[in-house]
ZALOPA-938540 format. One record per atom (N, C-alpha, C, O, CB): x, y, z. Coordinates in pm, whole numbers, plus 32768, in hexadecimal, padded with zeros to 4 digits. Last residue first. Glycine has a CB too. Layout:
XYZ...
end
This chain:
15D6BE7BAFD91623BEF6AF9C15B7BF65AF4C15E2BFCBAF17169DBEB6AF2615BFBD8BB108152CBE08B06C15C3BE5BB0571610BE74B0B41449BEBDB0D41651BD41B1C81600BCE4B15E15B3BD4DB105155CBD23B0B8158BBC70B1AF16ECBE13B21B1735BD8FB20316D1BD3BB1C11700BCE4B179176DBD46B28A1662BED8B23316AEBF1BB1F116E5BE71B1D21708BE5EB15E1709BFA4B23E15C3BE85B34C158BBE9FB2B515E4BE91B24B15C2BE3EB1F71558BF25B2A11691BDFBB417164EBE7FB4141643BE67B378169FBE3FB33116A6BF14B4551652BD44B5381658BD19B49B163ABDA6B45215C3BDC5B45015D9BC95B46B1616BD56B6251678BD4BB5EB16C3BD44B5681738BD41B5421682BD16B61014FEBD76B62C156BBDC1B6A715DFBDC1B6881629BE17B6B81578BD86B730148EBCA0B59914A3BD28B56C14FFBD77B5B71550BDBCB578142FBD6BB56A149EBBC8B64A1521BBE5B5C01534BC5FB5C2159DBC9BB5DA14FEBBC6B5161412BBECB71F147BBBF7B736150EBBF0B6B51587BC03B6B8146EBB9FB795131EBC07B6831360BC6EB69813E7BC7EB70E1414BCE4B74212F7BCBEB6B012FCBB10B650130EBB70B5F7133BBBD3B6071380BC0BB5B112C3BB8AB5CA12EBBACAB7591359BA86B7161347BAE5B6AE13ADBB2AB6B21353B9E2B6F311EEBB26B766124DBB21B7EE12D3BAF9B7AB1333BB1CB7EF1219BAA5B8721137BA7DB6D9112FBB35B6E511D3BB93B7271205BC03B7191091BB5BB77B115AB970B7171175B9D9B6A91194BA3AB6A81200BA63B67E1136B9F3B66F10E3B98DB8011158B96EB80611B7B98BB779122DB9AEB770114EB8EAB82F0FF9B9BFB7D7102CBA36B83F10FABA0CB816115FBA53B8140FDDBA07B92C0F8CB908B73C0FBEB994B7060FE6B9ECB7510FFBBA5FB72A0F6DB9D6B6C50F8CB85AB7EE0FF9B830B79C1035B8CCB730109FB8F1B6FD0FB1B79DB7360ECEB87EB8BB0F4BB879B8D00FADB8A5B87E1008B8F2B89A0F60B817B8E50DF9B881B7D50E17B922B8070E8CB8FAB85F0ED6B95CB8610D8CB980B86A0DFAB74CB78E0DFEB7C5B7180E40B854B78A0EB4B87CB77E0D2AB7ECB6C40D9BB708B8790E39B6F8B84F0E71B761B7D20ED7B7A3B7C00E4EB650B8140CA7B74BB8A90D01B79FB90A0D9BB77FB8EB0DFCB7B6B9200CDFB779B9AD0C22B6D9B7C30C25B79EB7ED0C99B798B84E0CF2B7EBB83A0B78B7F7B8550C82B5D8B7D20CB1B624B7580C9FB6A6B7BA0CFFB6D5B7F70C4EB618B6B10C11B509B8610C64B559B8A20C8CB5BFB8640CC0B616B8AA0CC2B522B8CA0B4AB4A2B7D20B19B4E5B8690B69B54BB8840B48B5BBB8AB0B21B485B8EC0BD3B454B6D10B6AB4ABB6C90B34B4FBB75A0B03B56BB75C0AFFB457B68A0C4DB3A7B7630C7FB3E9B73B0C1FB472B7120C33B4E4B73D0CBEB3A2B6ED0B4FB2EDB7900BB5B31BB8100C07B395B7CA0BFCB3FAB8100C30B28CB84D0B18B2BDB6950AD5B2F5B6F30B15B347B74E0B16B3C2B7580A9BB2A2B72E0C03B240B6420BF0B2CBB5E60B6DB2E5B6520B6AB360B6590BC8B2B9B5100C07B163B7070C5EB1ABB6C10C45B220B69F0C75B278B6E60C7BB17AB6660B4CB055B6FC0B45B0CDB72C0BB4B175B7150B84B1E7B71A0B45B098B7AA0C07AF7FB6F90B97AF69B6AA0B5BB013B6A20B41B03EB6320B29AEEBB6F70CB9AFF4B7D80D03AFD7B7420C6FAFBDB6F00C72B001B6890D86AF31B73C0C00AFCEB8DF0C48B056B8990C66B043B8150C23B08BB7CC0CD2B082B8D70B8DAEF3B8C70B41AF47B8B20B77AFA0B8AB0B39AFF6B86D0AF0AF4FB8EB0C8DAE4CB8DC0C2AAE39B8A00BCAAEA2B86B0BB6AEACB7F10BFBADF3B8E20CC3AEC4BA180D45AED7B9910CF0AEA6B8FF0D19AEE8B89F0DF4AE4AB9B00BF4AE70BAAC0C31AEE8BA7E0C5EAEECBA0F0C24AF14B9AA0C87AF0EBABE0C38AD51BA6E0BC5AD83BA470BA8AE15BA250B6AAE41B9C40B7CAD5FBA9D0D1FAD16BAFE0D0CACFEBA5D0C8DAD25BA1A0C7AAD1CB9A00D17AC6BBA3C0CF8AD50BBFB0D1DAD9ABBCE0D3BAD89BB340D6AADE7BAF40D69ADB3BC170C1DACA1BC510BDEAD25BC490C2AAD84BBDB0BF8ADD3BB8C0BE2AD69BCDE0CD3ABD1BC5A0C36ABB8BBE30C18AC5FBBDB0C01AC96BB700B78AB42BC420D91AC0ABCCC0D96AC0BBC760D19AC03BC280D0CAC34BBB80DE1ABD0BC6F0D2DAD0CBE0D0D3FAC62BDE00D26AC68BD4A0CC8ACAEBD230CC0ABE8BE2F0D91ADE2BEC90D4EADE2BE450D88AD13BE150DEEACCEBE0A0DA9AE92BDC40E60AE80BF680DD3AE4ABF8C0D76AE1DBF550D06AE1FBF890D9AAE84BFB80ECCAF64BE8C0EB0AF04BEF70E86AF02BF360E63AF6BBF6E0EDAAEDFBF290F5DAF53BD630EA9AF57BD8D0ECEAF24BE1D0EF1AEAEBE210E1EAED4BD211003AF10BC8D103DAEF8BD040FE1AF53BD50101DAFAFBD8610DAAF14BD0C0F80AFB3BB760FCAAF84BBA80FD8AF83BC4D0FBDAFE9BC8C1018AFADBB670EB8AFF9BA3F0EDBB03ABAB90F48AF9DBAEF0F5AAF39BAA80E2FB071BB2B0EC8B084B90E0EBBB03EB9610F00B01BB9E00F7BB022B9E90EB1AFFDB92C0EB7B0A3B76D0EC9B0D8B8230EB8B05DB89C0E9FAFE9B87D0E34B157B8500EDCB0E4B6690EEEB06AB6820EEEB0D3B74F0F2DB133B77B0F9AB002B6160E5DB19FB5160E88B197B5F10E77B10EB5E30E37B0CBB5930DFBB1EEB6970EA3B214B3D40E7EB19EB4280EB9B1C6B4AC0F26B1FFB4B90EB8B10BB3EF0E6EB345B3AE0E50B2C0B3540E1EB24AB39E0DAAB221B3AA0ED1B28EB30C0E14B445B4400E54B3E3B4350E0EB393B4000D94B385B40C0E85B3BEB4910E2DB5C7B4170DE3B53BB3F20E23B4DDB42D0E86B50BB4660DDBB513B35F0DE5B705B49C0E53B68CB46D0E0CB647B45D0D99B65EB4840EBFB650B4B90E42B892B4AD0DE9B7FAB48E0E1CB788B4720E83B78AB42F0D97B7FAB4220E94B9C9B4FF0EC3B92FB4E00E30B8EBB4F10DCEB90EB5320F4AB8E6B55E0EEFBB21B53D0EB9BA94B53A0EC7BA36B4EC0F0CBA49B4880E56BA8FB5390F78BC24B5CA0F98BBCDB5990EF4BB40B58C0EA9BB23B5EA1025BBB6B5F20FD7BD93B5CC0F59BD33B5AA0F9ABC9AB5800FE8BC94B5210EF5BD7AB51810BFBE07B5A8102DBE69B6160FF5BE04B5F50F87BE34B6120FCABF17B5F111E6BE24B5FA119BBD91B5E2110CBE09B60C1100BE49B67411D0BCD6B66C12D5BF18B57B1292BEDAB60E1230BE7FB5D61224BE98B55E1240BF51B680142CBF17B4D4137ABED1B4D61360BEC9B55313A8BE8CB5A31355BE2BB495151DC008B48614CEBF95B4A11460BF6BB4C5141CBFCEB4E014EEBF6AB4D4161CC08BB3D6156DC065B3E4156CBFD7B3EE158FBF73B3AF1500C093B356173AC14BB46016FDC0BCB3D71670C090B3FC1670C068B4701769C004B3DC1796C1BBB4E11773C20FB45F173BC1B7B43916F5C1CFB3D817D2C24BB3FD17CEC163B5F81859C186B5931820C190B5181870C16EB4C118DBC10FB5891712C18BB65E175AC1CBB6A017CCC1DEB626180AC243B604177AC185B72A15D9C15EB5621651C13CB5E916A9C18DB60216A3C1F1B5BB16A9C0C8B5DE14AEC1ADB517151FC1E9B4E61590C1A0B591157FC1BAB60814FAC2C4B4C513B5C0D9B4BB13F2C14DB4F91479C167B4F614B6C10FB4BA13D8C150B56F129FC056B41B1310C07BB422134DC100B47C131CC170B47D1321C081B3AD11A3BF5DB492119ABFE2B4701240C016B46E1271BFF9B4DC1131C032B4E210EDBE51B41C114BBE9FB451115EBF29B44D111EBF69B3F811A4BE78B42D1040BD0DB4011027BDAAB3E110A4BE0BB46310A4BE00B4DE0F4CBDD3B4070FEEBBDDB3A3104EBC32B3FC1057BCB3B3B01071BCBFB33910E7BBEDB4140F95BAACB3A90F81BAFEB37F0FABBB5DB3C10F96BB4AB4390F29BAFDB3620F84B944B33A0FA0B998B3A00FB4B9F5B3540FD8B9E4B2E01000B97CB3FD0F27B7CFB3580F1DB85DB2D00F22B8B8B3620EECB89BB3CD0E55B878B23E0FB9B687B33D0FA2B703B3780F70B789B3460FB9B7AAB2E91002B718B3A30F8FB577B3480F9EB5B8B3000F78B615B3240EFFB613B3380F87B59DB2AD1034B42DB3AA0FD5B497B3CC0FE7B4D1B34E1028B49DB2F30FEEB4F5B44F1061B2CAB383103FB354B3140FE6B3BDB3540F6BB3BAB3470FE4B322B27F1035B269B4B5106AB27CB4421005B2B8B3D10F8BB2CBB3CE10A3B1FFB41F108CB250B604100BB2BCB5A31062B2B8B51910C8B2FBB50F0FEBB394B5EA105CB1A4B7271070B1CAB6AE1049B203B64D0FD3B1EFB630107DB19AB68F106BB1D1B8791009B1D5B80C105AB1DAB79310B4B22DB7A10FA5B24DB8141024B167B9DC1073B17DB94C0FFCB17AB8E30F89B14FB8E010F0B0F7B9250FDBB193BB490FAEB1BFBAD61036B1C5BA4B1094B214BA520F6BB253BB040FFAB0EABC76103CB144BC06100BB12DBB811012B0BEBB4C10CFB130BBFE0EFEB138BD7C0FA1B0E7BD4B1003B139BCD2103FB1A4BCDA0F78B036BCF50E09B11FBE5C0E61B15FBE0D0ECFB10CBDDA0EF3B0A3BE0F0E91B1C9BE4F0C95B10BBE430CFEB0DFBE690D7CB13EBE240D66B193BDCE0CF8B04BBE490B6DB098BDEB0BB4B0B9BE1A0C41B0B7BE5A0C5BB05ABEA60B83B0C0BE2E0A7DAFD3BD750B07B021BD360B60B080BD8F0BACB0BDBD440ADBB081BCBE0993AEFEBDB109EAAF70BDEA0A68AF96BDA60AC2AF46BDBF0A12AF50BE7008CEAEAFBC5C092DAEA6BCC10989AF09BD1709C9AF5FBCDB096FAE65BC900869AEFFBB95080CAECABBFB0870AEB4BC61083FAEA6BCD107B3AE45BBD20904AF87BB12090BAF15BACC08AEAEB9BB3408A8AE3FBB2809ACAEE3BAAE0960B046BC0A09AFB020BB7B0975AF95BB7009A3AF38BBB20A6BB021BB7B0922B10DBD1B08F4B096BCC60942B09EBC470962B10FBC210854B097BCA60A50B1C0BDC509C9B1E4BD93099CB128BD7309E1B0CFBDA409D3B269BCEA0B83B25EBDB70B18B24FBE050A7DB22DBDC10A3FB289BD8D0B19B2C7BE4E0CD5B26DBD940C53B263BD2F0BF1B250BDD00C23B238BE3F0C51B1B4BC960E17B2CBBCFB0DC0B2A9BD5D0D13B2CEBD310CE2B31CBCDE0DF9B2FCBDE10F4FB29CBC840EE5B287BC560E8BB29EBD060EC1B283BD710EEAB1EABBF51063B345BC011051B31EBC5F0FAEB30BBC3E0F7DB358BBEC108EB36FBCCA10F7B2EBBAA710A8B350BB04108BB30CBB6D108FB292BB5D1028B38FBAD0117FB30AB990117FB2A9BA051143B313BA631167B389BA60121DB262BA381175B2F5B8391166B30BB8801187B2C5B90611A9B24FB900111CB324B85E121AB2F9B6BA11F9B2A5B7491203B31BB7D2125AB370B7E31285B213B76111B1B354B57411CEB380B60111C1B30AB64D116BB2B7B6311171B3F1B6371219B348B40411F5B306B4A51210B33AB52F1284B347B5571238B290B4B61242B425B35E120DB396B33C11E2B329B3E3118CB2D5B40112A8B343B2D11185B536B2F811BEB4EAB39411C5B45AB365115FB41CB3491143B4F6B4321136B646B2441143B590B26811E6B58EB2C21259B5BBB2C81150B50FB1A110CBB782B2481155B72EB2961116B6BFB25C10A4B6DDB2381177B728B3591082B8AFB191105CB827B1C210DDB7B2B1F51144B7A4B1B31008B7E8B1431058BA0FB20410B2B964B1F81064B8E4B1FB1019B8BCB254111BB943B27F104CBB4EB1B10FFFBAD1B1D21069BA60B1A210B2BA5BB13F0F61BAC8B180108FBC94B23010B1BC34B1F31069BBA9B221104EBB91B2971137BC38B1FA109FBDEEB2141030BD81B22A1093BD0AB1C710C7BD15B1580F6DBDB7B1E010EEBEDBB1DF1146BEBEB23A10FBBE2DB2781112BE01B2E9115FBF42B2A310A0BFB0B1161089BFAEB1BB10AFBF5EB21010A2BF78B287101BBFA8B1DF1168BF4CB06D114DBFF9B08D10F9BFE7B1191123C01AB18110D9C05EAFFC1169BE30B02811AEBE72B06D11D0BF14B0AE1226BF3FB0FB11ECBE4DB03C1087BD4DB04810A4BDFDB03A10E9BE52B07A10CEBEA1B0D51047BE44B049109DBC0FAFF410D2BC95B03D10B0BD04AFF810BCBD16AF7F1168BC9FB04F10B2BAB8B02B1079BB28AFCB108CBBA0B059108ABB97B0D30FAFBB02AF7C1152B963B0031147B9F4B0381104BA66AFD41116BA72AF5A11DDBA24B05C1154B841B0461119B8A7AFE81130B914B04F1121B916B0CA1072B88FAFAF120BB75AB0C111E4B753B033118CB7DBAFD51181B7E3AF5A1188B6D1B03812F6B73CB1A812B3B7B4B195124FB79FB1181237B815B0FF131DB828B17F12F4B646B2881324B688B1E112AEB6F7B1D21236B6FAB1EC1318B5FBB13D138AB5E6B3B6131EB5FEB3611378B643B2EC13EDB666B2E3129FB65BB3A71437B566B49D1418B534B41813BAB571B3B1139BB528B35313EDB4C0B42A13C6B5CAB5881420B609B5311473B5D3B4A914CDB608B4681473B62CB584132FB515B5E512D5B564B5BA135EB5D8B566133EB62AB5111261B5A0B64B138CB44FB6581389B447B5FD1342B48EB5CC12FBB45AB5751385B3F7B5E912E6B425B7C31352B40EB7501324B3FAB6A912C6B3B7B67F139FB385B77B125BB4BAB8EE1237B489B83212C0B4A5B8091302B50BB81C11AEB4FCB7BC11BDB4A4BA1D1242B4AEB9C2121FB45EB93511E3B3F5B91C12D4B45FBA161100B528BAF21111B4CABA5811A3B519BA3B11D6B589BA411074B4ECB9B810B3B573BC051134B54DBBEE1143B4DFBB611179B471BB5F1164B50BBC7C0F86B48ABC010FE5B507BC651054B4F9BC00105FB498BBB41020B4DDBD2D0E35B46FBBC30EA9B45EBB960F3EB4A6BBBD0F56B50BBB7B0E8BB46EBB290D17B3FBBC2C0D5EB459BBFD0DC6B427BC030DD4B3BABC3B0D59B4CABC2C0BA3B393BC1B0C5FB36FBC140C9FB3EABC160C58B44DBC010CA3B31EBB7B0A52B311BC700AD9B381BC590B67B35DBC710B93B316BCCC0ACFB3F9BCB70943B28CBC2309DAB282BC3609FAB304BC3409BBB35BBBF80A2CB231BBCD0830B2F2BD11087AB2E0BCAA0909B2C9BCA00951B2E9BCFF0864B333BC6E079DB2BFBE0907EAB24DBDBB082CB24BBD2E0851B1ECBCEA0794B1EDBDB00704B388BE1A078FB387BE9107C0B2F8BE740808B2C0BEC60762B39ABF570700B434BCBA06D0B3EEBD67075FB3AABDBF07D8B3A1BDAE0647B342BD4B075DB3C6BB8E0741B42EBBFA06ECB415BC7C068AB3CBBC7506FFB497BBB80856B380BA9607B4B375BAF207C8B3C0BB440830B401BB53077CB2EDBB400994B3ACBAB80923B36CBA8008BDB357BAC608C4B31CBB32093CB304BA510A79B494BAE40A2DB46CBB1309C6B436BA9509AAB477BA300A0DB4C7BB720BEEB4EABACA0B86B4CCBA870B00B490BADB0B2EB444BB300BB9B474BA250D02B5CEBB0C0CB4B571BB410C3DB558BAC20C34B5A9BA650C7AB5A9BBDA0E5AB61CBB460DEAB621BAD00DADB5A2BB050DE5B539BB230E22B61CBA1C0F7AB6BDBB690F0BB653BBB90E8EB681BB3F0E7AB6E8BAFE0EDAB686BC93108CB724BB0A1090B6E8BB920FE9B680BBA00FE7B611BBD5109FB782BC14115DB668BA1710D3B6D2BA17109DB6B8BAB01085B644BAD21042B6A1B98D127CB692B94F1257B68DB9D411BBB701B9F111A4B77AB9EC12F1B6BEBA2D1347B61EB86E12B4B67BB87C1297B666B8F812A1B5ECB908122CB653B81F1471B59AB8BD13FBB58CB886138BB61EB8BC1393B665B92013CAB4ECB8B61503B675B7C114D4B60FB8221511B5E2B89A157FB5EAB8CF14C5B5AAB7E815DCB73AB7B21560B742B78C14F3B6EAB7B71486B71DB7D01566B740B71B16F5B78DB8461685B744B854162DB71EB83C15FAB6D4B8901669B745B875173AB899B7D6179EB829B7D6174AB7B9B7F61762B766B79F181AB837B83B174DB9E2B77F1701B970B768177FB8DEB79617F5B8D1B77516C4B97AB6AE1803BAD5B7561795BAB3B7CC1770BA2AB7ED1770B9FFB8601713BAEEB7AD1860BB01B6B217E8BB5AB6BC17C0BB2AB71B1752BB4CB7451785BB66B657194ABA64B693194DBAEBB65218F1BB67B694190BBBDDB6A8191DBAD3B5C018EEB964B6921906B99AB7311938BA33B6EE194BBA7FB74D199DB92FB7AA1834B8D5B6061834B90BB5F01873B989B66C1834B9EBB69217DAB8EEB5B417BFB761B5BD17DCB7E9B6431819B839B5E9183CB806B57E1852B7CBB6E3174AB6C6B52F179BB6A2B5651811B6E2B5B21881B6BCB5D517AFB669B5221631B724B4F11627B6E1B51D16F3B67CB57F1704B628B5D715C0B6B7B4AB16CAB824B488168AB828B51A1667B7A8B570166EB79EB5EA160AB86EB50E1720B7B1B3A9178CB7EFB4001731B800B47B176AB7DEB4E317D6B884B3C315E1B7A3B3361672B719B33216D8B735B3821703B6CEB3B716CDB701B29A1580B87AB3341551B824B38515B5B7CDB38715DEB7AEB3F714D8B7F2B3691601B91CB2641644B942B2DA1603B8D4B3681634B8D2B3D91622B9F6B2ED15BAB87FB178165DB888B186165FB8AAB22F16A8B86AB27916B3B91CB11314DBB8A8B19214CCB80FB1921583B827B1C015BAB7E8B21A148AB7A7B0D914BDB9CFB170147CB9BCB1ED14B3B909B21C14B9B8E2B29113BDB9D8B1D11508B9D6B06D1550BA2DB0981544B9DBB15E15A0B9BEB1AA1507BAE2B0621467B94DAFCF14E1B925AFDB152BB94BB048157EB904B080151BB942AF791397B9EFAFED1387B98EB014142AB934B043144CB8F9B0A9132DB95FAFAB13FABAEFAFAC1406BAF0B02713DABA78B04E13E3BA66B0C813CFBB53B060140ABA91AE6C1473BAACAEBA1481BAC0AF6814EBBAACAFA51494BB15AE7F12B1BA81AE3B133DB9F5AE3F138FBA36AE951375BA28AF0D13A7B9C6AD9A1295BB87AE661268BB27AED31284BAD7AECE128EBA9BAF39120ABB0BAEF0131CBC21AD9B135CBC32AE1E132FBBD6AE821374BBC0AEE61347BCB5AE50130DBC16AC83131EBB7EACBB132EBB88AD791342BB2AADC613CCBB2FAC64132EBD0FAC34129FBCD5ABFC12A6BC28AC83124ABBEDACBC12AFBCA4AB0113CBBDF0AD4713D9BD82ACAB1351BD43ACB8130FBD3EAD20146CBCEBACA713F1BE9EADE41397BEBDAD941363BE68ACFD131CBE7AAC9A13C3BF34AD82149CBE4CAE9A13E4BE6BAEC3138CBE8AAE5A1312BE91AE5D13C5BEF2AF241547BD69AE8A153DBDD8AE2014A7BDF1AE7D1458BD96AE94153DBDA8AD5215E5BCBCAFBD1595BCC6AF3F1594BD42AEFD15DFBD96AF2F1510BCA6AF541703BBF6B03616ABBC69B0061671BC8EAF8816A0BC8AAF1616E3BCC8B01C1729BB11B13D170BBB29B0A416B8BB98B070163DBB9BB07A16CBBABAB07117D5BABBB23E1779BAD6B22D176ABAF8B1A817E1BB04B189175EBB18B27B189CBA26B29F1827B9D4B2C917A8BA2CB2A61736BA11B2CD182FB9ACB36B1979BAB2B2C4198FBA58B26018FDB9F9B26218F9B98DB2271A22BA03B2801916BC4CB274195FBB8AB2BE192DBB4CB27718E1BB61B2191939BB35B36119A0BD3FB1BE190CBCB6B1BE1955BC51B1F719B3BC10B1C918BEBC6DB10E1A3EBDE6B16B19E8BE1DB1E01972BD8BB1EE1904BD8BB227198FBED5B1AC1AC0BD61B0DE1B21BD6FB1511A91BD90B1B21A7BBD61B2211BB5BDFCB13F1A59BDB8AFDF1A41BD1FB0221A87BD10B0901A91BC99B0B01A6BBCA5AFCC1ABABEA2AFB21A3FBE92AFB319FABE13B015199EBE0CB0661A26BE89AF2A1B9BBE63AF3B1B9ABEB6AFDD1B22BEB5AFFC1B0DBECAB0731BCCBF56AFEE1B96BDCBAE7C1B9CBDA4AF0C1BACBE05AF641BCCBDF0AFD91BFDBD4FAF261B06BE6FADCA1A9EBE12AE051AEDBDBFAE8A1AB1BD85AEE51A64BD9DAD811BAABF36ADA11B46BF77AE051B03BF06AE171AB2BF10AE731AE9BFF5ADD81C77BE7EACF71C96BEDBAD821C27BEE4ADDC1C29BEB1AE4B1CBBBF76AD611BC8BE43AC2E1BE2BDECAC951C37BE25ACEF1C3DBDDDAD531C13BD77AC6B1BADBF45ABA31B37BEF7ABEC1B57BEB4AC361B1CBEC0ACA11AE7BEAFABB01CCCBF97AB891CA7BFD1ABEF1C1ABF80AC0C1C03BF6FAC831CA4C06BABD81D48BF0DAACD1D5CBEBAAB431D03BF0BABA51CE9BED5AC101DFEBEA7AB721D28BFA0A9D51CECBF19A9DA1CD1BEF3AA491C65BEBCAA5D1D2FBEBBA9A91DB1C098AA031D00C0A2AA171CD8C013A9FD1C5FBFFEAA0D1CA1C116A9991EA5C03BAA4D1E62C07AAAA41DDDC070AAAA1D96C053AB0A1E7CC0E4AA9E1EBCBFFBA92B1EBEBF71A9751E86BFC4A9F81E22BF89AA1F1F6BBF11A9841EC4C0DAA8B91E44C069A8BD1E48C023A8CE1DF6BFD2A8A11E03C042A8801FAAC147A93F1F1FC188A9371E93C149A92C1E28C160A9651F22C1D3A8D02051C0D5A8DE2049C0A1A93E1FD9C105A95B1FB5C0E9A9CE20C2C08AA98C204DC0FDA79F200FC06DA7EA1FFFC06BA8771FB1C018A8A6206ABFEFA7D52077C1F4A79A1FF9C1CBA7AC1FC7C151A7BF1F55C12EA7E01FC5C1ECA75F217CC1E3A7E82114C244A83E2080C22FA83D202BC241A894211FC2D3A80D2207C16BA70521F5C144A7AF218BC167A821215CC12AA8822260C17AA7EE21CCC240A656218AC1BEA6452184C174A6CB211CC146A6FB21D4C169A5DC
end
């Protein structure tokens, strides 16, 4: 009679045996899914919102300790055309608060290895070095100083295709072969700063026609911030994957 209780207390305790040796192999910042459960694109939603929250507050395990700010070196815009059109560009942007985002939809296939995100951002702040040359508003615009911007409710949709390989110590991992992205913003608030050589009437007039102006300007600069921002994506994805081997988020 001894023999067989402790027989089925053996076969009771053994699931929760193999689920912590099981859970020994999963850090504490990351969450693993079923690849094959009906719900698997909730779960890597969860899965992706759990490991953004530890990144956003480092992650020196893998690497990560800094995440900000986004650093995009130069992105220019031109309006009109002739040797009086404006032109600006933008050096050295730094963006905060972009590691605040939520993951809200994910869809996947996970057999080839294709996954789509949608992020909300609730607020970014920018600061960029500013310089401009050209007419604005019938008036000389030229000049340099400092460029801010605010960007609330972005919303991001991004898309990522991988291919698996086998690591040194047996466990699969992801090279990044394809990344892209698209974004929105709700409301910009922008505007330039400390202009010199620039007398205030001129420079409330700027700052006027940028913020009334907004989703234009934004609209100018979008292609070349969009393909920054997915290089910078592309680039960070696959600095998880380098580390993050499969076996810890898909079972």
């Amino acid at each position: 009679m001894a023999i067989v209780t402790v027989r089925s207390l053996t076969l009771l305790m053994l699931p929760v045996f193999l689920q912590a040796v099981l859970s020994q192999d999963i850090p504490y910042y990351m969450h693993r899914c079923e690849r094959d459960a009906a719900d698997v694109n909730d779960c890597l939603r969860y899965a992706a919102n759990k490991l953004a929250g530890y990144i956003r507050r480092g992650i020196p395990e893998i690497g990560i300790v800094d995440v900000e700010p986004v650093v995009v070196d130069e992105i220019s815009i031109a309006l009109g055309s002739g040797p009086d059109g404006y032109r600006a560009s933008f050096r050295n942007i730094e963006a905060y608060g972009v590691s605040n985002l939520s993951i809200v939809n994910v869809r996947s296939d996970i057999d080839s290895m294709q996954f789509q995100m949608t992020i909300e951002i609730p607020k970014i702040k920018a600061t960029a070095q500013y310089q401009s040359s050209g007419v604005l508003l019938l008036i000389q615009a030229s000049g340099a100083g400092e460029y801010w911007g605010e960007y609330e409710g972005v919303k991001a949709k991004t898309y990522f295709k991988a291919t698996p390989y086998q690591g040194d110590d047996g466990q699969t991992y992801l090279t990044v072969d394809q990344t892209k992205m698209d974004f929105s913003v709700k409301e910009i608030k922008m505007g330039v700063e400390n202009i010199a050589n620039q007398n205030a009437i001129i420079h409330a007039a700027m700052n006027l026609f940028i913020n009334t102006n907004a989703q234009e300007l934004l609209k100018e600069m979008k292609p070349q911030l969009r393909t920054k921002l997915t290089e910078h994506l592309h680039s960070f994805l696959q600095q998880l994957f380098d580390r993050i081997p499969v076996e810890q988020w898909l079972d």
